[in-house]
C-alpha positions in Angstrom: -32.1 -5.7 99.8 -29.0 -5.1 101.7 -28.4 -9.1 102.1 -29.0 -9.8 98.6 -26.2 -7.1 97.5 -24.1 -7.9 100.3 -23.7 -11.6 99.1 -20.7 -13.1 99.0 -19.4 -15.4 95.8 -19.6 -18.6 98.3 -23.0 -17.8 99.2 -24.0 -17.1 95.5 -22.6 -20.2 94.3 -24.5 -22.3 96.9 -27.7 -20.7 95.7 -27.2 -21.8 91.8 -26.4 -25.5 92.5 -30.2 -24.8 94.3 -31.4 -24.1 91.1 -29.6 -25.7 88.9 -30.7 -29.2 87.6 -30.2 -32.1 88.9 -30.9 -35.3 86.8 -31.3 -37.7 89.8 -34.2 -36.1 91.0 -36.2 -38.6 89.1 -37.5 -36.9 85.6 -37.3 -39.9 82.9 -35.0 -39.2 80.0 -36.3 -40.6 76.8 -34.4 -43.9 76.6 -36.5 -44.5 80.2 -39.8 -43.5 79.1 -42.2 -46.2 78.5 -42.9 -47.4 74.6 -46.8 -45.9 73.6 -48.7 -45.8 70.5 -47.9 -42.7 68.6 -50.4 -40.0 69.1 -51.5 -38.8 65.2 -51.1 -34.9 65.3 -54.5 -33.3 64.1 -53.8 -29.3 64.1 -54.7 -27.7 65.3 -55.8 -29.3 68.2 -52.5 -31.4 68.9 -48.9 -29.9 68.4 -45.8 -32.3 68.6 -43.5 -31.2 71.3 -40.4 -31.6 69.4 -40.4 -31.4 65.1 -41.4 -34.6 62.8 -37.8 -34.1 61.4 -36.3 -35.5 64.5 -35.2 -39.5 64.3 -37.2 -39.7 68.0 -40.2 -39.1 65.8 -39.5 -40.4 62.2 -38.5 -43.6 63.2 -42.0 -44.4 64.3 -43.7 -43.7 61.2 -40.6 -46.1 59.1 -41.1 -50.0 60.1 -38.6 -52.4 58.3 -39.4 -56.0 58.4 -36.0 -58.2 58.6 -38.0 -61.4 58.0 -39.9 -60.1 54.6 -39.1 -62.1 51.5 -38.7 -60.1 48.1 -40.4 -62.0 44.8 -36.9 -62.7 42.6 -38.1 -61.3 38.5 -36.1 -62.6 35.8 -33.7 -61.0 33.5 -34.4 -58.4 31.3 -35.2 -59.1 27.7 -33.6 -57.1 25.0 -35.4 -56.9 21.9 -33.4 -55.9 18.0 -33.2 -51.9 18.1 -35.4 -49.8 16.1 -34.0 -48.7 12.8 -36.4 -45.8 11.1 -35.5 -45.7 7.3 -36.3 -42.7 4.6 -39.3 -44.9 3.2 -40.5 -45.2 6.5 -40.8 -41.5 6.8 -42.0 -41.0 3.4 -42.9 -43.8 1.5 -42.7 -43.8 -2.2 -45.8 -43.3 -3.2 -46.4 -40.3 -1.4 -43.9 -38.5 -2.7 -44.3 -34.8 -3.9 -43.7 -35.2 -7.7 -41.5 -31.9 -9.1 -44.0 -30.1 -12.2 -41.7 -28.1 -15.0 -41.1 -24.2 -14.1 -44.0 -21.9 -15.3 -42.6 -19.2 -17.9 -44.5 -16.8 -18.9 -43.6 -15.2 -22.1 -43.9 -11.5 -23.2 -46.5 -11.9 -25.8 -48.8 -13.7 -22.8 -48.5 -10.4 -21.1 -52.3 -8.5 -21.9 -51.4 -4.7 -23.4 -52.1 -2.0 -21.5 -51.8 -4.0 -17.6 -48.5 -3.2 -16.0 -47.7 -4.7 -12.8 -46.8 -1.7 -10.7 -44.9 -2.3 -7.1 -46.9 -1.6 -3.8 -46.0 0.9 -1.4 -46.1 -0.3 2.6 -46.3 3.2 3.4 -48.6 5.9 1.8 -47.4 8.9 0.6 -48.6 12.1 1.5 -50.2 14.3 -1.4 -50.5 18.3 -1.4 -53.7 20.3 -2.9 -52.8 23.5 -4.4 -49.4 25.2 -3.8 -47.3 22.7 -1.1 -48.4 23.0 2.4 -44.3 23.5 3.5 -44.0 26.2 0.9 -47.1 28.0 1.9 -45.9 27.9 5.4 -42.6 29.4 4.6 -44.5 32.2 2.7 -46.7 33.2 5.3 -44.3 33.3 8.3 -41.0 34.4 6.2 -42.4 38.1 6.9 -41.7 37.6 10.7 -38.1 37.1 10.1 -38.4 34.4 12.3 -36.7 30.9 11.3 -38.7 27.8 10.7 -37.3 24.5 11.2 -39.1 21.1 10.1 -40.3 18.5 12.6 -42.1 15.2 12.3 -46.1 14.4 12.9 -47.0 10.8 13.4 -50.9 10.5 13.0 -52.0 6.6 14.8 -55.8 6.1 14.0 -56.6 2.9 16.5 -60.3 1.9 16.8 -59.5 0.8 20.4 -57.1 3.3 22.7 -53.7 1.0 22.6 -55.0 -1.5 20.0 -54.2 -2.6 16.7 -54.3 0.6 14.2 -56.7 1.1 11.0 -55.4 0.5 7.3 -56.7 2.7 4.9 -58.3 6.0 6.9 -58.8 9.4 5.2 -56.1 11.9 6.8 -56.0 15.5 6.1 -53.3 18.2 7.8 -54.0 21.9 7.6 -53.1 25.3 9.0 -55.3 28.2 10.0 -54.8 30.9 7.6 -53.6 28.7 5.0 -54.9 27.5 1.6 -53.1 24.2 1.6 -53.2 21.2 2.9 -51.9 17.8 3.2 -53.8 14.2 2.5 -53.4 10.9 2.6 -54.2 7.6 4.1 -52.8 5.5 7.1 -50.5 2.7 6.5 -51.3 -1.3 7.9 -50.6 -0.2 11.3 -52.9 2.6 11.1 -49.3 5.6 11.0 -49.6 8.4 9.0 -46.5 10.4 9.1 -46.1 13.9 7.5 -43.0 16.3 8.0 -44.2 19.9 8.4 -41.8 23.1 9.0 -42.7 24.9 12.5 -41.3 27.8 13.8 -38.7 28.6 16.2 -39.4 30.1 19.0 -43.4 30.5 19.0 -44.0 27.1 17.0 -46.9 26.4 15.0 -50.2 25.2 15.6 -51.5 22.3 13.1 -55.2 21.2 12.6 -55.6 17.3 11.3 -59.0 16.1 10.1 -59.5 12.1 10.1 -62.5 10.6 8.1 -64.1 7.5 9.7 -65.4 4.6 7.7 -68.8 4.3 7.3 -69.2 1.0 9.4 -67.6 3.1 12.3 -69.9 6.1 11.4 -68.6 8.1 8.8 -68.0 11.1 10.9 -64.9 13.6 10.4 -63.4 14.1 13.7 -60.9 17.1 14.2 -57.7 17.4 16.5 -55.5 20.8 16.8 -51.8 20.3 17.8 -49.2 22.5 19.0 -45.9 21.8 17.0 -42.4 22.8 18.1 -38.6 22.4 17.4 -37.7 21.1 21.2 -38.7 18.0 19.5 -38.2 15.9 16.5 -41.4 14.0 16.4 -44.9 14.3 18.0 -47.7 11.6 18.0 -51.2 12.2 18.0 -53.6 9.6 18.6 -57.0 9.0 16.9 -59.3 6.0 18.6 -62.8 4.9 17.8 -63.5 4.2 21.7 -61.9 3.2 24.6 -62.0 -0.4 25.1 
């Protein structure tokens, strides 16, 4: 250990031209090697020594014969353009032929019918005394303020599917003799405003009819309503997928 420390540059330098390489010692370089077939790599039994991307490599698998003799084709010939013309696109005889307006006079109107305009939205009806006023007169002896806030009903018959037009929906509140109806809308929403109260909110029971093809059944849902928020969804679905 003490001679290897004790070294001196000289003697260090001698010993790396020992190891270092020396390319007359007789390895080929590639220009020397001999020509052979190219071996076909078949992973993964065979892997290449250097990449295929290499010109050492590529230039094998590329052969360019100088003496090959290319077949001379003619000119190309240019035919008249295409033109495309209306009565191409349409031709005359198929034509849509314009009919006179239709007018329809007041005396072709039958009595009685009236057209009346659709709504997209149902509105909500009331049995008895309003459900809001009723509300109002129940809790106004609390001296405690109400505030209104937004139900939207969604009647699906498949959780996160497409809703159901025309379902039977009834809002009511324990205690009190009123209550609101109506039906859900194309994309199954009924949506009813309803006063709440302040600080201890307001506890709502809707009541949704099914359809007779889905069973007919009246299925029941009780929700909490408050003012934190200014609408609250409750979902009504047949099954789950």
């Amino acid at each position: 250990m003490r001679q290897q420390i004790q070294r001196s540059a000289t003697e260090r330098d001698k010993l790396g031209k020992k190891l270092a390489y020396n390319p007359g010692d007789g390895t080929p370089s590639l220009e020397t090697m001999p020509n052979s077939q190219p071996i076909a790599p078949v992973p993964p039994h065979f892997r290449p020594p250097i990449p295929v991307r290499y010109p050492e490599v590529s230039r094998e698998t590329l052969q360019v014969n100088e003496n090959e003799q290319t077949s001379n084709q003619g000119n190309v010939t240019r035919n008249a353009p295409l033109t495309i013309t209306s009565d191409d696109i349409q031709p005359a005889n198929q034509r849509p032929v314009r009919m006179p307006e239709i007018r329809i006079r007041a005396d072709q109107v039958p009595q009685g019918r009236q057209s009346r305009p659709t709504q997209s939205r149902p509105q909500p009806s009331s049995s008895g005394e309003n459900l809001g006023t009723a509300v109002r007169q129940r809790f106004k002896r609390d001296k405690e303020p109400l505030r209104s806030t937004k139900l939207r009903i969604i009647v699906q018959d498949v959780q996160d599917g497409p809703g159901l037009y025309g379902i039977q929906v009834q809002v009511r509140c324990k205690g009190i003799n009123a209550h609101v109806a109506g039906t859900t809308n194309r994309d199954g929403v009924f949506l009813c405003e309803l006063p709440v109260r302040v600080h201890s909110g307001l506890t709502y029971d809707v009541d949704i009819t099914w359809p007779r093809d889905l069973g007919g059944e009246v299925e029941r849902k009780s929700v909490t309503l408050n003012v934190d928020r200014t609408e609250f969804k409750l979902p009504f679905f047949r099954r789950l997928s």
